[in-house]
C-alpha positions as CSV (number, residue, x, y, z in Angstrom):
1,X,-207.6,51.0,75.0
2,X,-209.9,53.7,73.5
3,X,-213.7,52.8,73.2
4,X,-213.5,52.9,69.0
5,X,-209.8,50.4,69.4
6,X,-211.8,48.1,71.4
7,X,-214.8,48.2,69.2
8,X,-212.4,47.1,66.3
9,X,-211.0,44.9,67.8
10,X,-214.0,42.8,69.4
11,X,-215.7,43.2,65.9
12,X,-212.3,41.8,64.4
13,X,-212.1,38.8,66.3
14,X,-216.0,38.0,65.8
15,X,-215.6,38.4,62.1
16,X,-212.6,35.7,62.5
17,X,-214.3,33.4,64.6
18,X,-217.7,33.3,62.3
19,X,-215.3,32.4,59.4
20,X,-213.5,29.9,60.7
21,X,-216.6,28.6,62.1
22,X,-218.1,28.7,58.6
23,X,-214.8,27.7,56.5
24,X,-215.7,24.0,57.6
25,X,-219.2,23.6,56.5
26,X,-219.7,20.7,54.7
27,X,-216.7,18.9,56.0
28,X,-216.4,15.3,58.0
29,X,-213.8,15.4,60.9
30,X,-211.3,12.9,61.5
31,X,-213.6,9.7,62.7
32,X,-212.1,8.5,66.4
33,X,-211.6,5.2,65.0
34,X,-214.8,3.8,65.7
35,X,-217.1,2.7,62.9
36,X,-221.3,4.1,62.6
37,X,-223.6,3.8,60.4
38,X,-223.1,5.1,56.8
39,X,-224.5,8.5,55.8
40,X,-228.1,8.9,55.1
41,X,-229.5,10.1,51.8
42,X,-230.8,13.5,52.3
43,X,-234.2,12.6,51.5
44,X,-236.1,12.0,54.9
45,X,-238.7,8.8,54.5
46,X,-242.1,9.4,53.8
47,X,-244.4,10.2,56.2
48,X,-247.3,7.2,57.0
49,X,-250.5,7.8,56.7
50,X,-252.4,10.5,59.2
51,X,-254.0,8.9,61.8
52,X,-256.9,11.1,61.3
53,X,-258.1,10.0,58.2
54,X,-262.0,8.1,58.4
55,X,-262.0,4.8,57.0
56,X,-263.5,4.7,53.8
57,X,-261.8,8.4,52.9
58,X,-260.0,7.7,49.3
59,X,-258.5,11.0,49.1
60,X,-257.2,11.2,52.8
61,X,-258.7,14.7,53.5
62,X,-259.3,14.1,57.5
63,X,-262.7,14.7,58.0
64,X,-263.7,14.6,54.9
65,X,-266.6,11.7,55.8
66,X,-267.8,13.6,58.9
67,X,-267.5,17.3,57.0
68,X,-269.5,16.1,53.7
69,X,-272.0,14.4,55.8
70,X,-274.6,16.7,55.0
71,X,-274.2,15.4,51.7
72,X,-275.0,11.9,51.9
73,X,-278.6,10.7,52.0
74,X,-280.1,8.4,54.1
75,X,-281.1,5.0,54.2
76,X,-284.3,3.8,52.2
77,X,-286.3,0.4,52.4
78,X,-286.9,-1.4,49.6
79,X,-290.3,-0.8,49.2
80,X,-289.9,3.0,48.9
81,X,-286.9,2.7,46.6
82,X,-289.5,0.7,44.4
83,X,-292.2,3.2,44.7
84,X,-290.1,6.4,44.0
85,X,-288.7,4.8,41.1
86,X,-292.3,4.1,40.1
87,X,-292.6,8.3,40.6
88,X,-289.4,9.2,38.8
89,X,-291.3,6.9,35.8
90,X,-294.2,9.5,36.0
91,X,-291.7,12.8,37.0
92,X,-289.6,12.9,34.3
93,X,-291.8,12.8,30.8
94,X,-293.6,15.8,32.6
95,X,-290.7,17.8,33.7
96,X,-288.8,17.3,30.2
97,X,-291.6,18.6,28.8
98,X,-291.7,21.8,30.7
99,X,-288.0,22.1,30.0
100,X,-288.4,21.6,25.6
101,X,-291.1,24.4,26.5
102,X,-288.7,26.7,28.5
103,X,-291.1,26.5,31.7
104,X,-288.2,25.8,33.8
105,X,-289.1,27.9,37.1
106,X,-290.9,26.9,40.2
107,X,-294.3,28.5,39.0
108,X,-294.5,26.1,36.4
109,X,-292.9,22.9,38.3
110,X,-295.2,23.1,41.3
111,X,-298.6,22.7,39.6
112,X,-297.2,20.1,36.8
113,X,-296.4,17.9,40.0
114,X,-299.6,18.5,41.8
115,X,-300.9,17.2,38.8
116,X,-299.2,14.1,38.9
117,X,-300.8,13.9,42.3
118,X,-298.4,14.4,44.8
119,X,-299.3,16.1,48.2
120,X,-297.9,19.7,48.5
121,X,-297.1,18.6,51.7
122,X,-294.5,16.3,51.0
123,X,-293.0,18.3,48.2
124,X,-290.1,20.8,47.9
125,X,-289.9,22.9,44.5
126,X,-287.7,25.8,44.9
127,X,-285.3,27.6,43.2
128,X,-282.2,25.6,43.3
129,X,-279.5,26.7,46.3
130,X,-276.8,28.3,43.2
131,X,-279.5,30.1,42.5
132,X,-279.7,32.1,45.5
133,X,-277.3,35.0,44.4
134,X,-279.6,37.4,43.5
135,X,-277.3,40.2,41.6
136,X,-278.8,39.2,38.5
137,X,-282.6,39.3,39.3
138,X,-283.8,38.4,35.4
139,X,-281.4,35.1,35.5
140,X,-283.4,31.7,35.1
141,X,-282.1,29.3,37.2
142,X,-284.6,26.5,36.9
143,X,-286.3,24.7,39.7
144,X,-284.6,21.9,42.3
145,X,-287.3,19.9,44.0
146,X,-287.8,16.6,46.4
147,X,-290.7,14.7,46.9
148,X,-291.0,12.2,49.9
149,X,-292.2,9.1,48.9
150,X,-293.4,6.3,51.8
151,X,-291.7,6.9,55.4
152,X,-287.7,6.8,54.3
153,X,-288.2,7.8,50.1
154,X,-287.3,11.1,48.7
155,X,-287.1,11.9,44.5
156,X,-284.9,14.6,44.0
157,X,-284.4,16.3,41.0
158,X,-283.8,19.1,39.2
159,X,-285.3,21.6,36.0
160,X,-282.9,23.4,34.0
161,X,-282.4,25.0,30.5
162,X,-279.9,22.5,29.6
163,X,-281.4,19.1,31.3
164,X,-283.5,17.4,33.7
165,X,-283.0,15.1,36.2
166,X,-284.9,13.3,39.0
167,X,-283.4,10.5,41.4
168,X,-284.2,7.6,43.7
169,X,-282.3,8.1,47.1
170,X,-283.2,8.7,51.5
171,X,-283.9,11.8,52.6
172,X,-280.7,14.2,53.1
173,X,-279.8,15.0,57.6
174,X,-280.6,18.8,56.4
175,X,-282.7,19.5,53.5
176,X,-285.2,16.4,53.4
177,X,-285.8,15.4,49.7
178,X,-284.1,18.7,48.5
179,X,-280.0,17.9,47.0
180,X,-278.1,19.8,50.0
181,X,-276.1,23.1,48.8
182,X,-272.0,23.1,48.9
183,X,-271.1,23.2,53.0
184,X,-267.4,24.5,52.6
C-alpha cells in the first residue's frame, strides 16, 4: 500500500470510529438488570460555607475582619468617651462656623482648635488622605483632624465645603485620632 492509500485509509477509519463514538452521546445503555439510584438533576448542590470566613463577617469576604482592621478603632473607657463627647460639644459650633465662612483648610482649622485649648501635641489637622492627589493643586479639599482626649480618647472629624463632622471613638492601630485612608 502506497504512503497517500494508507494515509486515507487510517484517516478513514478515525473519522468512523469518532462518529460512532459520538452517534451515542446522550444515550443510556441497556441496564444489566440491576437497579441504582435514579439520575441526578444536573444542578450540583450548593457549595457550604468557606471555612475561611471570620466570625462576625456578614458578607463572607474571607479576611475581610483581619484586611479592614486598620479601619476599626480601638477601645475607649468610659471616662474618655465622656470627655471627648464633652470636646465634640465645644468642636463642632467652631468648626461649622469656619465651614458657613468657607475657611475649610488646615490653616484655618489648626488655630480655631488651639483656641479651644487643645495641645498641638495631641492634635492632627491635615488635609484629608482623598486629598492627597495633587493634579489639581487649586482644589479645596477641606481639613480631616483627631484630637486625643485622656489615655484611650480620640475626636475625629472632618471640615468640608458641604458638611462637618466630629466623632467620639479609640484611637485607630495606624493613624491615632486621624479616620484611616482606604487600604485596598
Amino acid at each position: 500500500m502506497s504512503w497517500g492509500k494508507w494515509t486515507t485509509a487510517v484517516g478513514a477509519a478515525l473519522w468512523m470510529a469518532t462518529a460512532a463514538s459520538l452517534s451515542a452521546c446522550g444515550t443510556q445503555g441497556a441496564s444489566s438488570g440491576t437497579s441504582g439510584p435514579p439520575p441526578s438533576s444536573s444542578k450540583p448542590p450548593a457549595a457550604g460555607p468557606s471555612p475561611y470566613v471570620e466570625e462576625g463577617v456578614v458578607d463572607g469576604a474571607p479576611h475581610n475582619r483581619e484586611n479592614s482592621a486598620h479601619r476599626r478603632a480601638g477601645e475607649i473607657t468610659p471616662a474618655d468617651a465622656a470627655a471627648a463627647r464633652k470636646a465634640v460639644d465645644r468642636i463642632r459650633p467652631v468648626v461649622e462656623k469656619l465651614r458657613r465662612q468657607g475657611r475649610i483648610e488646615p490653616e484655618d482649622v489648626l488655630p480655631a482648635l488651639l483656641g479651644l485649648g487643645f495641645d498641638a501635641s495631641r492634635m492632627e489637622v491635615q488635609r484629608p488622605w482623598s486629598a492627597w492627589d495633587d493634579s489639581d493643586p487649586d482644589a479645596s479639599w477641606g481639613t480631616a483632624f483627631g484630637i486625643h482626649i485622656g489615655t484611650t480618647g480620640c475626636v475625629t472629624g472632618r471640615v468640608v465645603e458641604s458638611e462637618t463632622w466630629a466623632s467620639v471613638n479609640g484611637p485607630y492601630p495606624e493613624t491615632g485620632c486621624l479616620y484611616p485612608a482606604t487600604g485596598h
